[in-house]
C-alpha positions in Angstrom: 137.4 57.5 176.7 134.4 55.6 175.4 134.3 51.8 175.5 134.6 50.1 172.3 131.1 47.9 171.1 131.4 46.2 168.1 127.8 45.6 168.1 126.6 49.3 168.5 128.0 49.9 165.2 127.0 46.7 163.3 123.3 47.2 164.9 123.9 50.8 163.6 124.7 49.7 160.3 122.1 46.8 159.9 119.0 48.9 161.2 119.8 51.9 158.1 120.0 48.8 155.4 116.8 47.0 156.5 114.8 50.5 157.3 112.8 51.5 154.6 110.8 54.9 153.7 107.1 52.8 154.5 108.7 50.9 157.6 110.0 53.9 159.1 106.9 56.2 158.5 104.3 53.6 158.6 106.0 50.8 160.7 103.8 47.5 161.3 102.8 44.7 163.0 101.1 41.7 161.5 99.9 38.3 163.0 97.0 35.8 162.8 94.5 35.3 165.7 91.7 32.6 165.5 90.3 33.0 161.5 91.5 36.9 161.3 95.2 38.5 160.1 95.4 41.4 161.9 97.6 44.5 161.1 98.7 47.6 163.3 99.9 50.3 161.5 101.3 53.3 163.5 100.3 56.9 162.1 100.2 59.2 164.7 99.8 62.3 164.1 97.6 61.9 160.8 94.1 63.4 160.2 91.9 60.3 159.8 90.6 61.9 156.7 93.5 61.8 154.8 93.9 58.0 155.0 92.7 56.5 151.8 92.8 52.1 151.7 92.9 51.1 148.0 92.2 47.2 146.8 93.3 46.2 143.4 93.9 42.9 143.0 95.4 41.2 146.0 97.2 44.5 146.5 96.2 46.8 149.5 97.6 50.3 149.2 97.2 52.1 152.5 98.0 56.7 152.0 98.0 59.0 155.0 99.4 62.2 155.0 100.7 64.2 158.2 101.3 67.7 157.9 104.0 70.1 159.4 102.6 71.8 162.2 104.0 74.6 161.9 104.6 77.4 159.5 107.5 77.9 156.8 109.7 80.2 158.5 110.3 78.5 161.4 114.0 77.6 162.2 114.1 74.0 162.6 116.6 73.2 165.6 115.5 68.9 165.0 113.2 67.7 162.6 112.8 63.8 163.4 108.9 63.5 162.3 108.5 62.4 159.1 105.8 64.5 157.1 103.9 64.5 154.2 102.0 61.7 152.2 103.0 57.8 153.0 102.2 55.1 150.9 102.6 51.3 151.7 101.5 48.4 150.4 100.7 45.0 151.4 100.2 42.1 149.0 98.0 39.6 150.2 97.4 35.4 149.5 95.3 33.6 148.1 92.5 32.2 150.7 91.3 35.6 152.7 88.3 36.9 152.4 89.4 40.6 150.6 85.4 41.4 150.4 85.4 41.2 154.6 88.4 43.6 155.1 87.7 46.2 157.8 89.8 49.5 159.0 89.8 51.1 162.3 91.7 54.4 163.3 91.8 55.2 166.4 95.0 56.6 169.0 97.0 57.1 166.5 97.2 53.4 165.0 95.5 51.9 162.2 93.9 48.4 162.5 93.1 46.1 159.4 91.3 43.2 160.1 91.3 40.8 157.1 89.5 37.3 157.7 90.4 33.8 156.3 87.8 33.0 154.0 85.5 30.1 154.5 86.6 28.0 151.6 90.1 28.1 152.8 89.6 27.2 156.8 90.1 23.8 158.2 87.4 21.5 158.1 86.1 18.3 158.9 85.0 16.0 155.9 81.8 13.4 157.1 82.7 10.2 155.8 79.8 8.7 154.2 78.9 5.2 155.0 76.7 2.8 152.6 76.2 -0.8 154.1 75.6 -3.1 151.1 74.4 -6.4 151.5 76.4 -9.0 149.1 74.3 -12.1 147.8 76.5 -14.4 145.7 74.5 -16.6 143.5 75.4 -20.1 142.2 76.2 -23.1 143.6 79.2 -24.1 145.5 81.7 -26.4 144.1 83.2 -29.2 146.5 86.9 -29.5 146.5 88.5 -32.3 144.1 90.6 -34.6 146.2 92.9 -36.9 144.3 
């Protein structure tokens, strides 16, 4: 007799509402470092030529396909790979620098690096200084005593 886990079920439950079709054939990881966002997607499997990176806007659109290795009569005994063309798409804030965006593919993972642009890093502001010499003219008045 099995032992009952509430949590196997619920965790069950949970991970097929928050999968989705891009997470589960293109899942990714995203984090800043220094002035660059950097994003690992993971495509094995895919023929670097069929991955196409598309910019409109501050969209990115990122299309790989991964083809069936075998042929059409094959009995499939478990099919767990997806295959076929992926799409996903990440939309991006204001301050990078979208003209800088670079893409590297190599063991099976897909890099973007998109940098922060310069107008939108942290910097230091000089404060100006201007001494000015203050010359009051006139004559002093004595205080009235009564």
């Amino acid at each position: 007799m099995a032992a009952f886990d509430p949590f196997r079920d619920m965790d069950r439950l949970l991970g097929d509402i928050t999968r989705t079709p891009a997470s589960v054939a293109m899942p990714m990881d995203l984090y800043r470092t220094g002035d660059d966002y950097i994003a690992h997607i993971d495509l094995p499997g895919v023929d670097p030529s069929s991955i196409d990176i598309d910019m409109d806007g501050a969209t990115i659109t990122i299309r790989a396909e991964r083809k069936t290795p075998v042929n059409g009569d094959a009995q499939w005994l478990t099919r767990e790979r997806a295959s076929g063309t992926f799409a996903r798409q990440l939309t991006l804030g204001r301050g990078l620098a979208t003209d800088k965006i670079s893409a590297d593919y190599s063991d099976g993972v897909l890099t973007l690096t998109i940098p922060v642009a310069e107008a939108a890093k942290p910097r230091k502001i000089e404060v100006q200084h201007s001494a000015q010499t203050r010359e009051i003219s006139g004559s002093v008045e004595e205080p009235v005593h009564a």
